[in-house]
C-alpha positions in Angstrom: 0.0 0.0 0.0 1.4 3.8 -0.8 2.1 5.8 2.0 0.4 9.0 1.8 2.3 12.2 2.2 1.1 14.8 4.7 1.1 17.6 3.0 0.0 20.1 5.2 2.9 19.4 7.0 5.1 20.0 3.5 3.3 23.1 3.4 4.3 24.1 7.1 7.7 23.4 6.9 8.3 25.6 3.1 6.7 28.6 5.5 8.6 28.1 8.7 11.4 28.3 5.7 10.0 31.8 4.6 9.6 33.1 7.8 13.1 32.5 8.7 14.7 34.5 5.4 12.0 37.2 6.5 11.0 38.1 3.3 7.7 37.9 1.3 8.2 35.6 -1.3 6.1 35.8 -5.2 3.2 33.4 -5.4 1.2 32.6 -8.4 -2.0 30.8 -7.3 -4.4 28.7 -9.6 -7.6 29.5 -8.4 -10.7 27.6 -10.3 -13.8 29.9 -8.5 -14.8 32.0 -6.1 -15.5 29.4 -3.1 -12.1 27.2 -3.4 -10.3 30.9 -3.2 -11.6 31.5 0.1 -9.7 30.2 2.5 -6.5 29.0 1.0 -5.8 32.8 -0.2 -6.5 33.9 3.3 -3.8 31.8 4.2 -1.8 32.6 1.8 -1.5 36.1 1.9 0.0 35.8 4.7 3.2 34.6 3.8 3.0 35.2 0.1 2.8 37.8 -2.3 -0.5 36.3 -3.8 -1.5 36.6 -8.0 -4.5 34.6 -8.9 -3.7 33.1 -12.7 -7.5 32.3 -14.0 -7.2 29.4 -16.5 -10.2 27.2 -16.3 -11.1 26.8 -20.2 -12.6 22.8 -18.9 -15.6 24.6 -17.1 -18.5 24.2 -19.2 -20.8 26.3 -20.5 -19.4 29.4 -21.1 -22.2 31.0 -19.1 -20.9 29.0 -16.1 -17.1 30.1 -16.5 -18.2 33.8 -16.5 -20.5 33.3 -13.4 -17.4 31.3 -11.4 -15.3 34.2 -12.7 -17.7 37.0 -11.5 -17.9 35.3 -8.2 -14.0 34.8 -7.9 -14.0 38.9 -8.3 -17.0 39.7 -5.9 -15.0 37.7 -3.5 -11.9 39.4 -4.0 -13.4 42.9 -3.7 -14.6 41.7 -0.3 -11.7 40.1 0.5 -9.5 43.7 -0.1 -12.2 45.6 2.2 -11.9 43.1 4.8 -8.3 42.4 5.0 -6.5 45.3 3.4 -4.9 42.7 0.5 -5.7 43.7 -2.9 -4.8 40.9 -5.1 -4.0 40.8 -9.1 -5.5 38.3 -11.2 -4.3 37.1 -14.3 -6.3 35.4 -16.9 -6.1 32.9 -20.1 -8.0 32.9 -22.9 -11.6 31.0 -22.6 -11.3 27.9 -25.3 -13.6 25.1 -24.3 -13.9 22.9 -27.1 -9.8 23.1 -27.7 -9.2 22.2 -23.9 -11.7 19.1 -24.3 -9.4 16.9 -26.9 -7.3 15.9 -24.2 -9.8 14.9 -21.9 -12.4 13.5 -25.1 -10.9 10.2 -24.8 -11.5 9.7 -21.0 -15.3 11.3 -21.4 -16.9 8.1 -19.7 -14.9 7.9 -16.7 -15.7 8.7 -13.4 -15.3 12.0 -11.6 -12.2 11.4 -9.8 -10.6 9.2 -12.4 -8.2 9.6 -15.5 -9.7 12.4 -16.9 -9.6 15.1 -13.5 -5.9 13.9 -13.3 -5.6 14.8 -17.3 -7.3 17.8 -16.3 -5.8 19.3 -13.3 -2.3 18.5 -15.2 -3.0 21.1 -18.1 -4.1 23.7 -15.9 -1.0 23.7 -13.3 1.4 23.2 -16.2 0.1 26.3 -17.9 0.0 28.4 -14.6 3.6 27.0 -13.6 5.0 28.1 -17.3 3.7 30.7 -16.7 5.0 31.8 -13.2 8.2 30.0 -14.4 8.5 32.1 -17.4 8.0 35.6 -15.4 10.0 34.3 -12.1 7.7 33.7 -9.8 8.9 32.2 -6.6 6.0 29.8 -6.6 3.5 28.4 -7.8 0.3 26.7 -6.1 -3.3 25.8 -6.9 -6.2 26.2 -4.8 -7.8 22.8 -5.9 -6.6 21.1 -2.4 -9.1 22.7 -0.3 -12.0 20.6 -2.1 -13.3 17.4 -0.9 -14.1 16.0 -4.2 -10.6 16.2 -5.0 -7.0 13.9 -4.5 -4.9 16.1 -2.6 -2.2 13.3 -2.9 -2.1 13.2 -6.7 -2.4 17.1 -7.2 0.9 17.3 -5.1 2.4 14.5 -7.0 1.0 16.3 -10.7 2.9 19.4 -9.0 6.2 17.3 -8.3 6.4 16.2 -11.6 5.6 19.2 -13.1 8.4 21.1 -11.2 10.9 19.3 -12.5 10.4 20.9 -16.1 10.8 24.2 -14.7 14.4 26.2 -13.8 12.9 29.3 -11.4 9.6 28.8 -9.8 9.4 26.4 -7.0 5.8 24.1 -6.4 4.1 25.1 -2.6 2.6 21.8 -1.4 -0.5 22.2 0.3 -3.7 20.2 1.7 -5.9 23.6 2.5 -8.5 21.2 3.4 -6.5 19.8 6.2 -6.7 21.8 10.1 -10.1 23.0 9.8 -9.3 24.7 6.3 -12.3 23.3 4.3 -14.7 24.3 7.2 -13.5 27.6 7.4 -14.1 28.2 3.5 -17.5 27.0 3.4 -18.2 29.6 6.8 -16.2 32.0 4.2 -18.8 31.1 1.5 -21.8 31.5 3.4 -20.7 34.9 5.2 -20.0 36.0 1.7 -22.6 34.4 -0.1 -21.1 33.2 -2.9 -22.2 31.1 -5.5 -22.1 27.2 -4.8 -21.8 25.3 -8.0 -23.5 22.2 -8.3 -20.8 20.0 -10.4 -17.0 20.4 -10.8 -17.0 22.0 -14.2 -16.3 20.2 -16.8 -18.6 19.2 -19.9 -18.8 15.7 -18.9 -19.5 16.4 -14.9 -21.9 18.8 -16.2 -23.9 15.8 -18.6 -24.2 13.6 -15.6 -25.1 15.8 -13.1 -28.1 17.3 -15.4 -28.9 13.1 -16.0 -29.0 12.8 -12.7 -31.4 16.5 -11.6 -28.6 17.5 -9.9 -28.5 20.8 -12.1 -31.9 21.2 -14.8 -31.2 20.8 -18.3 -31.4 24.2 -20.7 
């Protein structure tokens, strides 16, 4: 059986790192919506000088995308009233049905299954290029902080990625761990953001309208 690798801890021990060299190292954070943003950038900010970098062209329909996007930017706005961090965002080009003939062949699958790991994988390679490319200390994503998600094979997706780059370093994380995924949901009710009701993707987005999860259109 694999060992699982505490993450949190990973996470813990890069900061206790930062805190000692008593500077605010550059952070470029893959954020996916509004509600997954909460709590890890409140964490983050802390330690990091934060950039969100916006590439989610797997969420489906486009209608959805701009509403997760809108929300991610309400929350921000809050977020600089309440804690005095105004934060930058960065954002890709919207192309759905290019992004969908890598994860085409995989379309049956399960949520959770080859097709999330094809899809986490070309979002965090395109935000760690691209925090690579303009020296960023780091790069992260906020996609640890969901439930629905493999904090163990993110990480791993990061490790691997890292090794491709010269500059930017990956931050580990579990943000779900400690608490963390209870704080961001008392984060998304306070602020009263949007709660999707599927992951994003076209296929996720079939199934959950087969099952009355969401109502067809």
């Amino acid at each position: 059986m694999e060992t699982k690798i505490n993450y949190y801890l990973e996470s813990i021990k890069e900061i206790n790192k930062i805190k000692a060299e008593g500077k605010k190292p550059t952070l470029l954070l893959h954020a996916c919506c509004g509600p997954c943003l909460t709590f890890p950038i409140k964490f983050l900010t802390q330690y990091f000088d934060v950039t969100v970098f916006y590439n989610n062209s797997n969420i489906y329909p486009k209608e959805e995308y701009l509403r997760r996007k809108e929300e991610m930017y309400k929350f921000l706005n809050y977020f600089y009233r309440d804690y005095g961090v105004k934060v930058t965002v960065l954002e890709t080009e919207y192309n759905n049905e290019k992004y969908n003939e890598d994860l085409e062949p995989y379309k049956d699958l399960d949520e959770g299954m080859m097709r999330c790991f094809v899809c986490y994988k070309k979002r965090m390679d395109e935000g760690f290029k691209y925090a690579n490319d303009h020296k960023f200390d780091y790069f992260t994503t906020v996609m640890t902080i969901s439930r629905q998600k493999n904090s163990q094979k993110i990480n791993e997706i990061g490790r691997e990625i890292a090794k491709k780059y010269n500059y930017t370093k990956y931050f580990y994380s579990d943000f779900k761990k400690k608490k963390g995924i209870d704080e961001a949901h008392d984060m998304r009710i306070y602020y009263n953001l949007y709660n999707q009701l599927y992951c994003g993707c076209k296929y996720t987005y079939e199934k959950a309208q087969k099952s009355g999860k969401i109502l067809a259109k």
